[in-house]
Backbone bond lengths (Angstrom), bond angles and torsions (degrees), N, CA, C in turn:
res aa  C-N    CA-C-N  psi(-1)  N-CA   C-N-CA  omega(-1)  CA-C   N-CA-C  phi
1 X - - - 1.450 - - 1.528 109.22 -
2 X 1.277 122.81 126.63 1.456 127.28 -175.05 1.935 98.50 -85.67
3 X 1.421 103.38 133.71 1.045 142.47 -158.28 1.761 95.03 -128.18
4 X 1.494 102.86 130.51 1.516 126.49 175.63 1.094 109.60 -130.21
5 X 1.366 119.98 152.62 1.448 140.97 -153.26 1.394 89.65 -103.08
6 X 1.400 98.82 148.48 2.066 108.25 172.20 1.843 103.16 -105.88
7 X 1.023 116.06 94.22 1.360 110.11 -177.68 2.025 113.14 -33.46
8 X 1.581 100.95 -36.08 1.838 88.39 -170.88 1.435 95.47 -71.04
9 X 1.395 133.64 15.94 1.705 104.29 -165.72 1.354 92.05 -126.38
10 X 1.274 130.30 26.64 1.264 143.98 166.01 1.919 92.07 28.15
11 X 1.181 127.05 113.32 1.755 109.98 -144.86 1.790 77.77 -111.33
12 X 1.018 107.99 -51.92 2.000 130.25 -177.72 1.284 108.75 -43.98
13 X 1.692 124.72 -16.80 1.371 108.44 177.26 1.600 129.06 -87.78
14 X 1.217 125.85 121.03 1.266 123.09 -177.43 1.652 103.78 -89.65
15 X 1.417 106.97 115.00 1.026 124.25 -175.38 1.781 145.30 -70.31
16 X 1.625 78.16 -39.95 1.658 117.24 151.63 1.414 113.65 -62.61
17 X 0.954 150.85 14.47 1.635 143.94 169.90 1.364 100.68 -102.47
18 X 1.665 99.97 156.01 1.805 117.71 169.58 1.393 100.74 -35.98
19 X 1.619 99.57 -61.98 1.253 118.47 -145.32 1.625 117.01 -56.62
20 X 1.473 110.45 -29.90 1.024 114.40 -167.69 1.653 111.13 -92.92
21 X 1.375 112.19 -26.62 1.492 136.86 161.10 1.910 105.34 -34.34
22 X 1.802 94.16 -79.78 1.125 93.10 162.43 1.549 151.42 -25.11
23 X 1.425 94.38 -70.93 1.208 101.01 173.78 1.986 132.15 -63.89
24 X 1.841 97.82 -23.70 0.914 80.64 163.55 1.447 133.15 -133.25
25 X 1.452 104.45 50.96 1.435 136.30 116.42 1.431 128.34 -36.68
26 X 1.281 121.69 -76.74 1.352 136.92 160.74 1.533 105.67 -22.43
27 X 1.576 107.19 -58.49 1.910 113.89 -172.35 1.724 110.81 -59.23
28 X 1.555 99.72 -41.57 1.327 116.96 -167.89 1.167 112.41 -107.69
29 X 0.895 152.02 12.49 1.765 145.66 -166.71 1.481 108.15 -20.22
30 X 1.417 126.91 -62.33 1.413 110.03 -178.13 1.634 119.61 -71.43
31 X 1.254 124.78 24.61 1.455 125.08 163.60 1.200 118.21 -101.29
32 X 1.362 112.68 -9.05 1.659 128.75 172.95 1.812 115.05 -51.61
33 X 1.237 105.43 -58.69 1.498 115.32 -171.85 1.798 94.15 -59.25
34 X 1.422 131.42 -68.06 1.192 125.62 170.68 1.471 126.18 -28.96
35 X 1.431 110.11 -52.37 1.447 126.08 176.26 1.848 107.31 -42.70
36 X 1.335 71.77 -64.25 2.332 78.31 -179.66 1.355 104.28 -53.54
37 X 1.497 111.50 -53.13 1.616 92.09 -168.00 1.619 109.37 -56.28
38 X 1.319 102.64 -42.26 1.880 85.54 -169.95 1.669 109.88 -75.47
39 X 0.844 131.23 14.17 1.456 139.84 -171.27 1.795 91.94 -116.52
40 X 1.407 130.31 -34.78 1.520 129.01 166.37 1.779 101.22 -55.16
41 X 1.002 94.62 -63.68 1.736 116.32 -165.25 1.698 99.93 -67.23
42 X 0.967 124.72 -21.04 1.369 125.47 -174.76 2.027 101.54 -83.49
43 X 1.362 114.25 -37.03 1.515 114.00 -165.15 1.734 90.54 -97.14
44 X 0.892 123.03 -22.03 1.846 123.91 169.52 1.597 115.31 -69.31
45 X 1.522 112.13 -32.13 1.336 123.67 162.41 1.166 118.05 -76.24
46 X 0.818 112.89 -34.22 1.650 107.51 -171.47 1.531 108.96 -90.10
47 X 0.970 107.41 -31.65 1.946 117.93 139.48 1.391 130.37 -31.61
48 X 1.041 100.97 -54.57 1.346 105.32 -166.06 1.500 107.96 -107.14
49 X 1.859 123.31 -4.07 1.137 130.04 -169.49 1.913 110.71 -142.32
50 X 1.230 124.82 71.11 1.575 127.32 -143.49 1.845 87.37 -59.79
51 X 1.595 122.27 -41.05 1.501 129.48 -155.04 1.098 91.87 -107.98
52 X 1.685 87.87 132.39 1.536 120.72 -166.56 1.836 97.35 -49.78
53 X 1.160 127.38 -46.71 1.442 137.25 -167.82 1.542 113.45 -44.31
54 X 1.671 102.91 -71.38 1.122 126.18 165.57 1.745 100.28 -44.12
55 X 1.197 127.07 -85.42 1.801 136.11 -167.35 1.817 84.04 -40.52
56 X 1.517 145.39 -66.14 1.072 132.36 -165.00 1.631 120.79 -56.86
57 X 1.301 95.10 -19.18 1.743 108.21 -174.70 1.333 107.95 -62.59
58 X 1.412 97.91 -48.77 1.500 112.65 -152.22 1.871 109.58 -93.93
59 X 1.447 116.86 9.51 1.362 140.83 -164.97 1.658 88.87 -103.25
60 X 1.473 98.87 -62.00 2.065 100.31 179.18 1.335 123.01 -71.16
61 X 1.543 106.74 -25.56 1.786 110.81 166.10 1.157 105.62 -58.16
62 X 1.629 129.46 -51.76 1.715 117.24 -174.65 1.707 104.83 -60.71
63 X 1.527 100.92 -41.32 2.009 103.33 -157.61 1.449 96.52 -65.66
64 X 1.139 134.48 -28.36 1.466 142.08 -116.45 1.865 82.32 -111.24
65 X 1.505 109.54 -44.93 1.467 118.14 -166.40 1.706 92.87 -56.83
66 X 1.511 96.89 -67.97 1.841 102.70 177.63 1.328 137.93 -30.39
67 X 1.315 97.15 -65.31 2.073 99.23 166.77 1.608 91.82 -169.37
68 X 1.471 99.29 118.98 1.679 119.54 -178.65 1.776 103.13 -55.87
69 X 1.230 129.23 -23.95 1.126 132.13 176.26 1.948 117.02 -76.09
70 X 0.890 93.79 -56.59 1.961 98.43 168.07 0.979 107.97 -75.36
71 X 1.725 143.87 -29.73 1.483 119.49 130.58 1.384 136.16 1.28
72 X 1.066 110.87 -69.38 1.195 134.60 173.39 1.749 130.35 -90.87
73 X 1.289 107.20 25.30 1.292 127.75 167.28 1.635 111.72 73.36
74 X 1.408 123.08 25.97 1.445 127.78 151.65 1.315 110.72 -89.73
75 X 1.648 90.75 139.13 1.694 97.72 160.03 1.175 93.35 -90.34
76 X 1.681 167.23 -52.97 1.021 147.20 -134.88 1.547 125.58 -132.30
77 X 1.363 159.88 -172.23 0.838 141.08 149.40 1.773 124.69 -59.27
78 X 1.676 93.18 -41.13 1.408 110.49 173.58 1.922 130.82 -72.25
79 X 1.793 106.27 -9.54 1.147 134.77 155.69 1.285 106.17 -55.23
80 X 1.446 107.89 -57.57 1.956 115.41 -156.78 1.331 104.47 -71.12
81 X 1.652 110.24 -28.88 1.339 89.60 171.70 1.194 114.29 -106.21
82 X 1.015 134.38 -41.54 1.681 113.91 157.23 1.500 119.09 -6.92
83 X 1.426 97.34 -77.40 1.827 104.19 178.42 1.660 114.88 -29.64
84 X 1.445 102.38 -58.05 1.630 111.29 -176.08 1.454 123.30 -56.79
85 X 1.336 107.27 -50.28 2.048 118.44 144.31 0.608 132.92 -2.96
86 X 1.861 102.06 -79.64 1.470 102.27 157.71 1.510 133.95 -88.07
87 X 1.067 117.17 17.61 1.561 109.60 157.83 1.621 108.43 -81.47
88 X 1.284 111.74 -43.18 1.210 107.32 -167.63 1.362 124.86 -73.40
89 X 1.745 106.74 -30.62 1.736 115.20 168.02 1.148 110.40 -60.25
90 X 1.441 125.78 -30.92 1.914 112.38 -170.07 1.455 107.74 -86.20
91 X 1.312 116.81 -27.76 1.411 132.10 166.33 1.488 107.65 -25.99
92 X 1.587 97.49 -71.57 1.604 109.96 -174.92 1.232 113.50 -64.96
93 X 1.251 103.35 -44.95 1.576 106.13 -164.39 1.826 102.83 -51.40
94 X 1.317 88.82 -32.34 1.937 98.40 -172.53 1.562 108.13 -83.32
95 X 1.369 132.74 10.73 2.036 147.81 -177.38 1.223 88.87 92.78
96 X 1.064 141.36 46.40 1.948 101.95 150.96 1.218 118.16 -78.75
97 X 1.148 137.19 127.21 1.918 140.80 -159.84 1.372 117.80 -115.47
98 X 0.717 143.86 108.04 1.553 143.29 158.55 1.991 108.77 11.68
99 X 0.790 97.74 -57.95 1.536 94.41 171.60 1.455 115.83 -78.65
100 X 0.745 124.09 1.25 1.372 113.56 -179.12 1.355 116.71 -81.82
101 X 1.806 126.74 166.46 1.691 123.27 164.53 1.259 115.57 -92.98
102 X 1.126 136.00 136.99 1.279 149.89 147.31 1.410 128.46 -88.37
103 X 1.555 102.69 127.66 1.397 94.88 -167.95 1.755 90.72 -128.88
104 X 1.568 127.64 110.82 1.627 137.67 -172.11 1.491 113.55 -111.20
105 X 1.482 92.28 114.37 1.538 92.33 -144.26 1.876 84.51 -109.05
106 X 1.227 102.70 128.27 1.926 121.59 -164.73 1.489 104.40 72.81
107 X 1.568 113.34 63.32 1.107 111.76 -177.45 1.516 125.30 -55.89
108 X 1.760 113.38 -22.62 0.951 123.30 -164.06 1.684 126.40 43.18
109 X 1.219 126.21 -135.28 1.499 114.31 -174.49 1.552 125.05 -114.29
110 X 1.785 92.72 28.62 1.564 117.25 155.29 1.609 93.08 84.09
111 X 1.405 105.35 53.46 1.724 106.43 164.49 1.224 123.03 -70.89
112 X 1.316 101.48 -51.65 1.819 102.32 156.58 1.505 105.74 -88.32
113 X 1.072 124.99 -42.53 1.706 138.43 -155.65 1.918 95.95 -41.98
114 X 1.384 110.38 -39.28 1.379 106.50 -174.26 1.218 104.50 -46.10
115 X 1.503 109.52 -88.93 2.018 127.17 -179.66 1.405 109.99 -20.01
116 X 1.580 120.19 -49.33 1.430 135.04 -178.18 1.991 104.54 -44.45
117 X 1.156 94.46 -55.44 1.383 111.76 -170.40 1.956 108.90 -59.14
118 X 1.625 84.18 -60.73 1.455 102.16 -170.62 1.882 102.58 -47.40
119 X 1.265 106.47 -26.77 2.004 115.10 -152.60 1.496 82.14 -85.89
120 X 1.464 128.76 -76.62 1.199 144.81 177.49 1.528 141.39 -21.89
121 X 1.055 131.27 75.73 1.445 132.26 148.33 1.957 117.65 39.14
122 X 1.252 117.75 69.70 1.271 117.99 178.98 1.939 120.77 22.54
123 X 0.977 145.78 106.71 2.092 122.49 -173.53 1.460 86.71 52.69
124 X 1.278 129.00 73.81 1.452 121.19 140.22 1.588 109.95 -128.05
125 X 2.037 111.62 -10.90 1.177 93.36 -178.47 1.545 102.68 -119.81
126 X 1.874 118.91 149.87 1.283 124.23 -160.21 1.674 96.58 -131.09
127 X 1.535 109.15 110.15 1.237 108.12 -162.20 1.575 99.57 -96.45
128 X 1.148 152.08 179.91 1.674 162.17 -166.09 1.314 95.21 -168.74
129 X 1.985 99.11 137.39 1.421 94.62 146.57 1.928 92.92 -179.23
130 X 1.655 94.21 141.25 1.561 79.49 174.42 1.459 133.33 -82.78
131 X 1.241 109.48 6.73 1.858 108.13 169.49 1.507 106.86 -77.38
132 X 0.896 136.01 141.47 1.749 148.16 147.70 1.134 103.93 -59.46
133 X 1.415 129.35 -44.24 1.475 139.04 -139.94 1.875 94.79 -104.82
134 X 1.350 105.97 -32.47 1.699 84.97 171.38 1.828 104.79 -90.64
135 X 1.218 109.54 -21.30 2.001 115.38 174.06 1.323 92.67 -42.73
136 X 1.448 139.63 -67.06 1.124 145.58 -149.02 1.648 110.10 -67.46
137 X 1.785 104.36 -37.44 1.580 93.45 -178.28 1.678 95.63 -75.13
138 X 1.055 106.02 -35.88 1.951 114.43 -168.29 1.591 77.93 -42.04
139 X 1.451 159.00 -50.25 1.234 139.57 -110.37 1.781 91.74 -115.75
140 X 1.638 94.39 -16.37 1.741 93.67 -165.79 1.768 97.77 -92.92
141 X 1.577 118.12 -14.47 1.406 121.16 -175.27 1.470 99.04 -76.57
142 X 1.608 97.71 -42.45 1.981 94.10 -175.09 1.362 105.16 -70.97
143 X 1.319 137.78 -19.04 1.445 133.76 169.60 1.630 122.15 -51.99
144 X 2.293 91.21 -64.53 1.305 96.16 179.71 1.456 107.81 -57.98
145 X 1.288 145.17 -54.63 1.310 139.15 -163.81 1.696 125.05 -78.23
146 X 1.684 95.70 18.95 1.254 106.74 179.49 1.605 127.02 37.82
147 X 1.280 104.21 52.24 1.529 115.78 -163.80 2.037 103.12 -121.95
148 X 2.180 92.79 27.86 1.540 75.55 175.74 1.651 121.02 -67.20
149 X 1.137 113.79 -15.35 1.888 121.68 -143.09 1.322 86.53 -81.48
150 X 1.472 125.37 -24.54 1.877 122.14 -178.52 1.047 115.02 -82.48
151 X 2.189 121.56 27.12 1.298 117.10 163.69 1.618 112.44 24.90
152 X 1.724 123.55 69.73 1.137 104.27 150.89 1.199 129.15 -99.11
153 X 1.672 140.92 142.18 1.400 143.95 162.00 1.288 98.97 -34.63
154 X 1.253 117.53 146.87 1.560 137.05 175.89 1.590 98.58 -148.70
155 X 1.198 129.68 115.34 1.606 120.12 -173.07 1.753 104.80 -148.52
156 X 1.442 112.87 130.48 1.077 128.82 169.28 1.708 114.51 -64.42
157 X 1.302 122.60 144.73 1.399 114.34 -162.80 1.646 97.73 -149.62
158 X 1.253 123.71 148.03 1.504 120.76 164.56 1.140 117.87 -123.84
159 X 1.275 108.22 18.52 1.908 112.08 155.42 1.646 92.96 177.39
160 X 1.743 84.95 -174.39 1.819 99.50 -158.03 1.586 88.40 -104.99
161 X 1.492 143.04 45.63 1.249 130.66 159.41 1.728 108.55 -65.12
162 X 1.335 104.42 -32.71 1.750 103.98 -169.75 1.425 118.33 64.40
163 X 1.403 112.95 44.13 1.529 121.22 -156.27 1.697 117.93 -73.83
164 X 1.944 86.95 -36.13 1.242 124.66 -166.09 2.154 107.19 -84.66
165 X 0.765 99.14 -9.57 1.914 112.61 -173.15 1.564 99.37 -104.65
166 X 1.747 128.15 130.18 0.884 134.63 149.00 1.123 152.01 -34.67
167 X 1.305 146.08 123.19 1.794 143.57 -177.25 1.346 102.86 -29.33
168 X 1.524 118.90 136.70 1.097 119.04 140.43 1.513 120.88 70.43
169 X 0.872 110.65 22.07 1.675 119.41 -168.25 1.544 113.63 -119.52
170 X 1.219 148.89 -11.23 1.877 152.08 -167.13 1.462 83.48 -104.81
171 X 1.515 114.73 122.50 0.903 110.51 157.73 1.900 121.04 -99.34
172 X 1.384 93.48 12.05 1.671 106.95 166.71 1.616 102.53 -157.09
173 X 1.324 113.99 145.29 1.155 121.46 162.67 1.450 128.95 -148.63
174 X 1.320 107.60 120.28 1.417 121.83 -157.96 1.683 134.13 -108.41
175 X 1.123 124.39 131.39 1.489 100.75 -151.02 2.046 83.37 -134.61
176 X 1.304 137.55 111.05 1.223 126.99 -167.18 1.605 83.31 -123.75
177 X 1.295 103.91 135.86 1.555 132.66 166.85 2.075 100.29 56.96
178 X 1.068 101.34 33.05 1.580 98.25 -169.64 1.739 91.53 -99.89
179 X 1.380 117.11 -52.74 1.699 97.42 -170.50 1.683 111.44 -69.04
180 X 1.101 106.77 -11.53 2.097 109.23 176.86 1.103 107.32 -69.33
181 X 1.559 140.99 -3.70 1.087 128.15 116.53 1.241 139.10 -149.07
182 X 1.269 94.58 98.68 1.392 126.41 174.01 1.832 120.79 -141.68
183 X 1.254 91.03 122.27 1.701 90.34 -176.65 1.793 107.82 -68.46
184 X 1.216 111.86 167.09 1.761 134.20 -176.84 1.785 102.20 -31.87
185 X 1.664 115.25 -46.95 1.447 104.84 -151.18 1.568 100.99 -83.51
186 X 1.631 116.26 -25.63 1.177 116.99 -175.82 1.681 108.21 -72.39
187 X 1.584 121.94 -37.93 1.094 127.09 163.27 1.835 107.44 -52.31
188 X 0.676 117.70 -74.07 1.413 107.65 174.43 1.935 114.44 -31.61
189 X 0.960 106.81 -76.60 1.223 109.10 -173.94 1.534 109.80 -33.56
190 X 1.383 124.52 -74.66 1.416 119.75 166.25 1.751 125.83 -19.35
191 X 1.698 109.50 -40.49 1.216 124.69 -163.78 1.653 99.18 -87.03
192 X 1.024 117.92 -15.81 1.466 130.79 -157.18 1.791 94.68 -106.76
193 X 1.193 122.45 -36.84 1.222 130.26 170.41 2.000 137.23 -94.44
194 X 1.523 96.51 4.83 1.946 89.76 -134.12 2.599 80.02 -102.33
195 X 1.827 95.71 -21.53 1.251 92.97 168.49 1.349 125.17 -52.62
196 X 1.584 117.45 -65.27 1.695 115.16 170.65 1.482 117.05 -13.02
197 X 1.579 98.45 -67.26 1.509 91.74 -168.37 1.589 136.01 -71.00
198 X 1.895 103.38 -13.33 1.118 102.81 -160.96 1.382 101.90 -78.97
199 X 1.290 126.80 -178.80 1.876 133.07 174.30 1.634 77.11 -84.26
200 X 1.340 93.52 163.18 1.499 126.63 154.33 1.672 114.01 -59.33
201 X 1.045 149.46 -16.33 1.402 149.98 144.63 1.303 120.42 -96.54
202 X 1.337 120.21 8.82 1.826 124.91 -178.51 1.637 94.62 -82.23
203 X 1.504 74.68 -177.39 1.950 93.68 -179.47 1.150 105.06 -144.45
204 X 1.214 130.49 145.56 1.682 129.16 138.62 1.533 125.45 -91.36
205 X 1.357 104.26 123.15 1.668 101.41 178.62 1.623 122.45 -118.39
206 X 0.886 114.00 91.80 1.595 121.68 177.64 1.520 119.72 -100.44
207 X 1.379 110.73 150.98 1.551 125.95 -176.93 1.395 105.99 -92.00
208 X 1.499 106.59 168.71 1.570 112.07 173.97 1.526 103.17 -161.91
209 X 1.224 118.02 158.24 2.022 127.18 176.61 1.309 70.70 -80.57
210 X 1.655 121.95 130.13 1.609 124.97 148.37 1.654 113.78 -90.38
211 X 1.065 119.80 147.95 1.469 122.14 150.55 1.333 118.19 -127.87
212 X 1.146 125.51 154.09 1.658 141.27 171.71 1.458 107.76 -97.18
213 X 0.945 130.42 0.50 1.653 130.52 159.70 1.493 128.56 -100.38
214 X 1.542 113.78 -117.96 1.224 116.68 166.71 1.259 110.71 -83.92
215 X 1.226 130.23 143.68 1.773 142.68 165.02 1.764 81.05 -92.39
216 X 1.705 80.06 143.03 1.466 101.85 -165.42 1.765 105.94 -171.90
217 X 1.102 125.96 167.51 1.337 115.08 -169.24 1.696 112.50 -139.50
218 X 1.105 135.67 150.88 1.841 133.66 -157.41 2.077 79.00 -112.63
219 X 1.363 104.56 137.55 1.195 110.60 -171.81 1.454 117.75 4.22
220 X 1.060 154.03 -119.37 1.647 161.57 141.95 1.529 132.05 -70.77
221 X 1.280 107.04 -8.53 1.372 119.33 163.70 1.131 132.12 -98.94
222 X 1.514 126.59 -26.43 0.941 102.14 -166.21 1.905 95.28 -115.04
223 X 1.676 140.82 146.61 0.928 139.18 159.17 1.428 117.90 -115.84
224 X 1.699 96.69 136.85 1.806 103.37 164.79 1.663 113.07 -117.16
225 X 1.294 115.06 162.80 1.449 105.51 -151.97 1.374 83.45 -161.64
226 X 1.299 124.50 151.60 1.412 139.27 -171.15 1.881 98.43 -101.30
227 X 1.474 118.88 138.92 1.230 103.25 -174.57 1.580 122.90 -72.01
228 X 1.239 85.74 -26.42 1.756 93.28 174.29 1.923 116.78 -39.05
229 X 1.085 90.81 -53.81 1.504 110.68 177.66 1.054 104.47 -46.14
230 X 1.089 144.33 -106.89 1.531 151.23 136.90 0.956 108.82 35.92
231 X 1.528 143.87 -65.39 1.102 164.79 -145.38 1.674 101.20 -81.55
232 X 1.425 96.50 -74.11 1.256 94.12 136.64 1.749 164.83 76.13
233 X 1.364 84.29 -166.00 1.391 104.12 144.99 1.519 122.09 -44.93
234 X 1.646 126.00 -41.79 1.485 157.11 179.48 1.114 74.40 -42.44
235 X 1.481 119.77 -106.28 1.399 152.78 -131.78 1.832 78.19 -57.78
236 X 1.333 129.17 -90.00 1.372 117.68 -147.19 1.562 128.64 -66.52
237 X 1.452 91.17 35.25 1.331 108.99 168.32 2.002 108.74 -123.62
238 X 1.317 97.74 4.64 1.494 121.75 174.76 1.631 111.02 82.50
239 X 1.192 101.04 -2.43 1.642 88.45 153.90 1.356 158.59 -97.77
240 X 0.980 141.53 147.05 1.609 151.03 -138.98 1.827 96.31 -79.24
241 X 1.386 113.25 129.66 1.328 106.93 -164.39 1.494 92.46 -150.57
242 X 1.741 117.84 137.24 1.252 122.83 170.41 1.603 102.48 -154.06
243 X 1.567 126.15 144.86 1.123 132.92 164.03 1.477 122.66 -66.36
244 X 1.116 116.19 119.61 1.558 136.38 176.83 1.423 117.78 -69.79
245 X 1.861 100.84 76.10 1.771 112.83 167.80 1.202 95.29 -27.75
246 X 1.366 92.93 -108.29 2.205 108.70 -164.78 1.608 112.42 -17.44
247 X 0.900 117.92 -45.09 1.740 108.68 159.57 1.537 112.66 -47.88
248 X 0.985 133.34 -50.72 1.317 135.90 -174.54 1.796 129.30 -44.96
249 X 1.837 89.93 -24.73 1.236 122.57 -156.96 1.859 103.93 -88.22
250 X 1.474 100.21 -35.89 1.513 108.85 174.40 1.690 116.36 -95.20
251 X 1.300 91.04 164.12 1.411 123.71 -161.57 1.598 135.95 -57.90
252 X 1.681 100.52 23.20 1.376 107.69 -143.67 1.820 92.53 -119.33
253 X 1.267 120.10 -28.22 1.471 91.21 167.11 1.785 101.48 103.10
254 X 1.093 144.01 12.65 1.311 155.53 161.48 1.486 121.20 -151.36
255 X 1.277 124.83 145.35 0.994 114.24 179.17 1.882 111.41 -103.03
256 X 1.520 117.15 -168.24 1.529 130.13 -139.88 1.332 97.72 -146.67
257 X 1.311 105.28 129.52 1.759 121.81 167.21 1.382 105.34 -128.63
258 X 0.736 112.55 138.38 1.992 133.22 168.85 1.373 121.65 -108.93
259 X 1.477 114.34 111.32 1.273 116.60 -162.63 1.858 102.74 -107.78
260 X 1.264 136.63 156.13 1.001 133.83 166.47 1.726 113.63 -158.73
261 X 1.860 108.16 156.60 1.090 103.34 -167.71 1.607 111.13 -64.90
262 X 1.370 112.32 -26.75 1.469 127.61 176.82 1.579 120.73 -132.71
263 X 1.424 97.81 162.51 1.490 97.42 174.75 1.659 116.88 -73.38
264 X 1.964 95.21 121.12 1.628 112.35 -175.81 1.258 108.12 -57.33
265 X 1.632 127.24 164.91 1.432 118.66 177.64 1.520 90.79 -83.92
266 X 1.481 84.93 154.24 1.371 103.41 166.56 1.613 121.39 66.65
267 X 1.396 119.38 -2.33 1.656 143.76 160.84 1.504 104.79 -73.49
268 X 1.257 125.89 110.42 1.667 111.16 145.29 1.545 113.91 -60.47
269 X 1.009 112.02 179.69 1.472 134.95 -165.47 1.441 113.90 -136.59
């Protein structure tokens, strides 16, 4: 499948090198002092936390204390919801229906997870995520937005087996900014598990940092991954996998794969 480059995601830069450290240092000088600290805090974690799960837990317990929103990869209030917007407009635009299940996997503190809820069918949406500490703000967003009566699942998780969720039942499942960081085995695992649950006409749609060069990783948080890979991995777990153009097109800075147990109508493959 021919694959095109997004000029804003500069895809070719390997990020992990001196070189690139350096230089953009030089661009940025006052991002330096920040840089070290999370690069201090990054080798103290990984110290004190050998599995990626645990070391990721304990990355959103510090962010999570600061502002539950840059947690979750906003700079602003008006970011978080932006971001959620558009998760939730392409959603629809692509059938997600009022009846349908949703299953939002790193729900975080319901950036999209709110709208999801609000659109959705009373217990139709089942949020995941392994922080406690962002579950808890997720619990203060469903408060402020008065969205208790839409009974949504909110559930703490320590990996993506999905052991605990029924056959065949999500008729979407969504994973936004969750594989950008996550190394190969945790991606696997999800990929190795995420078929069971879906219906036979569901999808899974998750984001990723793409690159067109080396896949390479920014201390422990952050991952880039070539889409091919991805793609993949999908397929040799027998599922139907294609990169999501029209995602490419909006404003968000990662790109989109869509996985399914079968080929969607009207999807090439």
């Amino acid at each position: 499948m021919a694959q095109r480059s997004n000029p804003r995601r500069t895809p070719d830069r390997d990020r992990s090198t001196l070189t690139h450290k350096i230089g953009y240092a030089l661009l940025h000088p006052g991002r330096v002092a920040p840089y070290l600290r999370r690069a201090t805090r990054d080798t103290w974690l990984r110290l004190r936390h050998p599995d990626h799960v645990g070391y990721y837990r304990a990355v959103m317990a510090g962010d999570t204390r600061r502002d539950p929103e840059a947690a979750v990869g906003s700079r602003s209030h008006e970011r978080w919801l932006a971001l959620g917007q558009m998760q939730f407009d392409y959603l629809v635009e692509h059938g997600l229906a009022p009846e349908h299940r949703m299953l939002d996997i790193g729900c975080g503190n319901l950036r999209g997870g709110w709208r999801f809820i609000d659109y959705l069918a009373p217990g139709h949406y089942y949020g995941i995520d392994i922080s406690p500490d962002i579950l808890i703000a997720a619990k203060r967003t469903l408060t402020e937005r008065r969205l208790q009566d839409k009974l949504p699942h909110l559930t703490l998780t320590g990996d993506l087996t999905l052991d605990f969720l029924p056959d065949d039942h999500f008729d979407v499942v969504h994973a936004h900014s969750v594989f950008s960081h996550s190394p190969p085995h945790v991606i696997e695992e999800c990929l190795a598990h995420v078929g069971r649950v879906l219906t036979e006409k569901g999808f899974f749609d998750f984001t990723f940092d793409r690159t067109e060069g080396t896949e390479h990783q920014v201390l422990h948080e952050d991952f880039y991954y070539r889409a091919e890979t991805l793609l993949s991995l999908a397929r040799g777990h027998g599922l139907y996998a294609r990169l999501m153009d029209d995602w490419e097109e909006r404003p968000h800075g990662q790109s989109k794969i869509r996985v399914s147990r079968s080929a969607l109508p009207g999807e090439a493959v």
